[in-house]
C-alpha positions in Angstrom: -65.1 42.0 7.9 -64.1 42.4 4.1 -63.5 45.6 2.1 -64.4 45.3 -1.4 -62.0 47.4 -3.7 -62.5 47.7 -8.0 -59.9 45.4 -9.4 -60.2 46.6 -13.5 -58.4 44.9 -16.2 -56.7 46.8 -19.9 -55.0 46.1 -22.2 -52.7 48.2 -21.1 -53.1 48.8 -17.6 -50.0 51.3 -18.3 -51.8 53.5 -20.3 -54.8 53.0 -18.3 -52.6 54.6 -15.1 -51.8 58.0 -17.4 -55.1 58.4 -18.2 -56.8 58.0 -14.8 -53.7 60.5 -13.5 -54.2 62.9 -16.5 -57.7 63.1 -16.5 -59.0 62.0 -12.9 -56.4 63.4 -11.0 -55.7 59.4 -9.5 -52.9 59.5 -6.9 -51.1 56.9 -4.9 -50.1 54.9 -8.3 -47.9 52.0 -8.0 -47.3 49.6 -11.2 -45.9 46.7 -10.7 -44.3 45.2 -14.1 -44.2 41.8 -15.4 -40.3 39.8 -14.8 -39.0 38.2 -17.1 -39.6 34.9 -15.6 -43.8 36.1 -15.5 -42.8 36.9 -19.2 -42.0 33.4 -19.9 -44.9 31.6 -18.0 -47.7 33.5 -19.4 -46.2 33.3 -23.2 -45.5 37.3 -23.4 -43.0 38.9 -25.4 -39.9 39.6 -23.3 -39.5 43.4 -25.0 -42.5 44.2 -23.9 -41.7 43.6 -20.2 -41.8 47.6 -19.3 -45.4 48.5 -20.4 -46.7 45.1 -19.1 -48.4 45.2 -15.6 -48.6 42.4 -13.5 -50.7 45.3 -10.5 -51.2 48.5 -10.1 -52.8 50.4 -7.7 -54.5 54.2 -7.6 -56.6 56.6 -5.4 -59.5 58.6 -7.1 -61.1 60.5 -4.0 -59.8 58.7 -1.6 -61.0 55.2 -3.0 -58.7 52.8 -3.8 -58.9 51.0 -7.0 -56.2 48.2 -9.0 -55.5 47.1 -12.1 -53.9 45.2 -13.9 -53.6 43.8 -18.1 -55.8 41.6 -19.2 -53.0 39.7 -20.4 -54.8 39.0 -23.9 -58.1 37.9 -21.9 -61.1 40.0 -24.0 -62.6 42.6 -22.0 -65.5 44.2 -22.9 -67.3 47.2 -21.2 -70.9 46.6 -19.2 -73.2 48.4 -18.2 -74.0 45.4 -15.2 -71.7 47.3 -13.1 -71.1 51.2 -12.5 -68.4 52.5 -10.2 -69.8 54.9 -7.8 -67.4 57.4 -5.5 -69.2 59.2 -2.8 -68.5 62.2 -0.7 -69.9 63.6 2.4 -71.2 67.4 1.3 -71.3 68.4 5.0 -67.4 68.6 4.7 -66.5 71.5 2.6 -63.5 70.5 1.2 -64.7 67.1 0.2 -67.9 68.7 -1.8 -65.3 71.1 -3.6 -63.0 68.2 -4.3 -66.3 66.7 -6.0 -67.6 69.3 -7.7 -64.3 70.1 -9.1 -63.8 66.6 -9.9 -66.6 66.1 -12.3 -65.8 69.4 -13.8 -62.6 68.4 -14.7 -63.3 64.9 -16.0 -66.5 66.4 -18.1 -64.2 68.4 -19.6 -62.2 65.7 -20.8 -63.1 64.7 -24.4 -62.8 61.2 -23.7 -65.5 60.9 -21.4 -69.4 60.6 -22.2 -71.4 62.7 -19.5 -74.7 60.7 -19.1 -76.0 62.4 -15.9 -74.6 66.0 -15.0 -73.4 66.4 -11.4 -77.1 68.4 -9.8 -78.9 68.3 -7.1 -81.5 65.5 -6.4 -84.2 64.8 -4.9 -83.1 62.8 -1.9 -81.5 65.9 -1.2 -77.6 65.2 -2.7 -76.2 65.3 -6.0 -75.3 63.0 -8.5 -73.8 62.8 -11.9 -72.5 60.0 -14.3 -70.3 59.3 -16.7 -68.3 56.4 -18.6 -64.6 56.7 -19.9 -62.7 56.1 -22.4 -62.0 52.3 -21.7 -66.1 51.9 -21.1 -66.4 52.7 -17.2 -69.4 53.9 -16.2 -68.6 55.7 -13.4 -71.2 57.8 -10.5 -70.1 60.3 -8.8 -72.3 61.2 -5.5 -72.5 63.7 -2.6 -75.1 63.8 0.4 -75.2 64.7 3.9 -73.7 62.0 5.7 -75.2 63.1 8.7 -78.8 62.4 7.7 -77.8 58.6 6.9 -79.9 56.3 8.8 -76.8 54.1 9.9 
């Protein structure tokens, strides 16, 4: 069996790890910078060793994600591929954590709500959003109980 986790690339995966803290409330965030000798082998400049990441690592609801900088590589946002945390609404701390979640990051002026965070038809909710860097991100709670699994 594999697990599958997000691996995102920034500029500045530094800055990136602020943000997602500030405005996500991301936990669990380990950086790991680039060494000098790193420095040398990929052609960086040696002052910029402490805001260069080599990996970094997160928690946004309990899903893990990593990072890392693009190390000059261009990266450009898609909308092939959307991010999607989900909760179980049956447990009410987890639904709260969600609702109050997406409150929190819609509040955020750097985030473009594209779906608010309602019920659905299927009988969950759902709500959507892309970030500043040009995530699109879904954000989903259901019953688990009532998956067919």
């Amino acid at each position: 069996m594999a697990n599958l986790y997000p691996y995102l690339a920034f500029e500045r995966a530094k800055e990136a790890l602020a943000y997602y803290e500030k405005v996500f409330g991301a936990t669990n965030i380990t950086r790991v910078p680039v060494t000098e000798e790193q420095a040398k082998q990929f052609g960086l400049p040696a002052e910029e060793l402490d805001n260069l990441t080599m990996h970094a690592g997160f928690t946004i609801l309990g899903t893990e994600l990593f990072c890392a900088d693009s190390f000059g590589n261009q990266i450009a946002p898609s909308r092939q591929i959307s991010l999607m945390l989900d909760v179980n609404s049956e447990d009410a701390a987890a639904a709260k954590e969600a609702d109050d979640f997406f409150e929190n990051v819609a509040a955020s002026p750097d985030v473009d709500v594209t779906m608010p965070f309602e019920e659905q038809f299927w009988g969950g909710k759902m709500g959507q959003f892309t970030d500043k860097y040009g995530i699109t991100w879904m954000i989903h709670s259901q019953p688990y109980s009532k998956l067919g699994k």
